[in-house]
C-alpha positions, 0 to 999 in steps of 0.5 A: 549515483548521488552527487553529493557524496555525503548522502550515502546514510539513510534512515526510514522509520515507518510504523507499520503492522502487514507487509503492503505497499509500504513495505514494496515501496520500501524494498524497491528503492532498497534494492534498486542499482540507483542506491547500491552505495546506499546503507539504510537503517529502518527504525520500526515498531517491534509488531511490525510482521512485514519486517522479517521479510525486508531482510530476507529480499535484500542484501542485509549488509546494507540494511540495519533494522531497530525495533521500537515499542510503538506508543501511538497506537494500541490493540487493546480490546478492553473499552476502558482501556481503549478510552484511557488510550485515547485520553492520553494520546498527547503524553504519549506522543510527548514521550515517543518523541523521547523515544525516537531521539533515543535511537536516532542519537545513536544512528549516522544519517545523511537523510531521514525518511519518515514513512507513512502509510497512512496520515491523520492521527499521532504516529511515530514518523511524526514523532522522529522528525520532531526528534531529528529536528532537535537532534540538529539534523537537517535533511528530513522527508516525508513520504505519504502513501494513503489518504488523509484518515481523520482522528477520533480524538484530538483533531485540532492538537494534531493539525496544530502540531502539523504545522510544526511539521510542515516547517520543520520538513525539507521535503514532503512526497507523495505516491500519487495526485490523489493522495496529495490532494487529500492531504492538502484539504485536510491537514494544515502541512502545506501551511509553509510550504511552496515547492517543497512537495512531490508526487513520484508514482510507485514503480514496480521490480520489472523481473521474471517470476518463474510460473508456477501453478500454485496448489491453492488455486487447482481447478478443472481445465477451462475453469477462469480463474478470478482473484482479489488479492485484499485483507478482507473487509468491507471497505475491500469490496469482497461482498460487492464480488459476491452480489454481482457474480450471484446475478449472473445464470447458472451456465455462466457461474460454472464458467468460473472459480473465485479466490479471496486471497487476504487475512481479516478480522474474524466477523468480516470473514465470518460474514462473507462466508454467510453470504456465500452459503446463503446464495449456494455458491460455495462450489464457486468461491473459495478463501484463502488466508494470508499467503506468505508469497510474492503477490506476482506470483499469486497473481499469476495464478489467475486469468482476471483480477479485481480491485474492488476498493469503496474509498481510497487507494493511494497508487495500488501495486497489486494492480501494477503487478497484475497488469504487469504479469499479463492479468487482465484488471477490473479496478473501482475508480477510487484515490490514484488508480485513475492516474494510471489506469484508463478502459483501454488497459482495464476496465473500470468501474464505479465503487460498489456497481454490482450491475457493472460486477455482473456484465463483467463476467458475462462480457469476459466470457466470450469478449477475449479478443477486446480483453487481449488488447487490454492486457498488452497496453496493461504490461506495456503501461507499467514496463514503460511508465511506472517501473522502479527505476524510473521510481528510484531516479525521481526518488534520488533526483528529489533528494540531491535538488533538497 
């Protein structure tokens, strides 16, 4: 437990939308025995859906949710209005640091955790520490798990008031080396800092989920089943699956089963369905929307999984799970995925290297012995190395040293 007996309150706001790593991340440290004494009162945006499931998968007399109207972030569609949006992001920003003094000078915190999943553009955990700041308060983090995702208005204000941040700041935490390093390059917040910042890499729950063949996911026997667990996009790579598997021959197509498993705005989905229609290969690929179940026991389901990302990923959990449920994994080489993945526990690719995609396919056909080694150097990587108790230690270790 804490040293100090005093941190036994924390506070985390995070302005979110879909359960994601951010949410895993969250609950992880919640539910882990290294915070059992530990109560935790998330502040979060009403539109927030992945907030339900916080407190289905945790005990709740240790977590209190308060929800907030976000400020900082619109989904208007009228242009107009989405301009006016923009213009007066600044009073708005102003306001909801109002607005989260409001709520935190009702809370009893020992620490703030401000939560974010991405950085760049004015958000609501900016605007709580700026809060907590003039609510004299003293022990205030920031955790980052994404990349640095540049604003489309006021680029120079925002890097001014990070500034303030990094002064303000008693800790700044990262998921990965790559996450770091963007923003390091890109924002002023490690202006004053020296040691105050970490890297502690995620760590998935090590724990049995029943197998259970999911009906979504029914086919012949001795069909392999492959699988992208992604909100469906372009940057996602969904259509880079496509291209390559469209390459491979006939008697090889009919090896497999594709399952898209991911939510998405309507035109990307309409357009990959384009695409599979164009190449005749609806008997070969299926989308399946949003699942409201645990990702592992989705990817159990499958006999290899791909994680086809173009830019960025901060530390990827869905291929820590994978891997950790015995799935053998194809992974682009994009953010922090290669801090923990190498070719002898995956197999890794560039972004958007269809001929890669395609001898993929053919190599895992017939190249089971090489693929068998992979997924037991795969679950012994993340069981030895990137669990959620060595997580919840860095986490509590870093939290007595500031």
């Amino acid at each position: 437990m804490f040293k100090s007996k005093s941190l036994r309150k924390i506070t985390v706001v995070m302005e979110n939308f879909k359960y994601g790593g951010a949410t895993t991340h969250l609950l992880s440290l919640i539910n882990n025995k290294k915070f059992k004494n530990t109560k935790f009162t998330i502040i979060t945006n009403k539109s927030n859906n992945a907030a339900k499931s916080i407190l289905k998968s945790c005990n709740k007399k240790k977590v209190l949710i308060i929800y907030y109207h976000t400020l900082n972030v619109t989904s208007v569609k009228s242009n107009f209005l989405k301009l006016l949006f923009f213009l007066i992001k600044p009073l708005l920003f102003l306001i909801s640091i109002r607005q989260m003094y409001k709520i935190l000078e009702k809370v009893e915190f020992d620490l703030l955790l401000a939560n974010c999943g991405g950085y760049g553009d004015f958000r609501s955990e900016m605007a709580s520490i700026f809060a907590s700041r003039l609510l004299k308060k003293r022990n205030i983090h920031l955790l980052i798990h994404h990349c640095y995702s540049k604003p489309k208005l006021w680029f120079f204000l925002i890097n001014f008031i990070n500034l303030f941040i990094g002064k303000i700041i008693n800790g700044l935490i990262f998921v990965s080396f790559a996450t770091k390093n963007s923003i390091k390059k890109n924002t002023l917040l490690f202006a004053f800092f020296s040691n105050k910042c970490s890297v502690i890499h995620n760590g998935i729950v090590l724990k049995k989920v029943n197998k259970k063949k999911l009906d979504y996911f029914r086919t012949r026997n001795g069909i392999i089943k492959v699988g992208m667990l992604a909100r469906i996009e372009a940057c996602k790579g969904q259509i880079d699956l496509i291209e390559g598997f469209n390459k491979l021959p006939e008697s090889l197509k009919v090896k497999y089963k594709i399952f898209f498993v991911g939510s998405g705005d309507a035109k990307e989905v309409n357009y990959l369905k384009k695409k599979i229609y164009d190449y005749k290969l609806e008997r070969f690929i299926k989308i399946i929307k949003y699942i409201n179940k645990e990702s592992r026991l989705i990817l159990q389901n499958f006999n290899l999984f791909f994680s086809l990302t173009r830019d960025f990923e901060g530390f990827g959990y869905s291929i820590a799970e994978a891997l950790y449920a015995g799935v053998p994994v194809v992974s682009t080489k994009v953010g922090g995925v290669t801090e923990f993945l190498n070719n002898k526990n995956s197999m890794l690719i560039k972004p958007m290297d269809i001929k890669s995609i395609t001898k993929i396919f053919k190599d895992f056909a017939y190249n089971k012995k090489e693929w068998k080694a992979k997924i037991v150097n795969g679950k012994s990587l993340i069981k030895n190395n990137y669990n959620s108790n060595i997580m919840s230690n860095n986490y509590s270790n870093y939290f007595i040293k500031k």
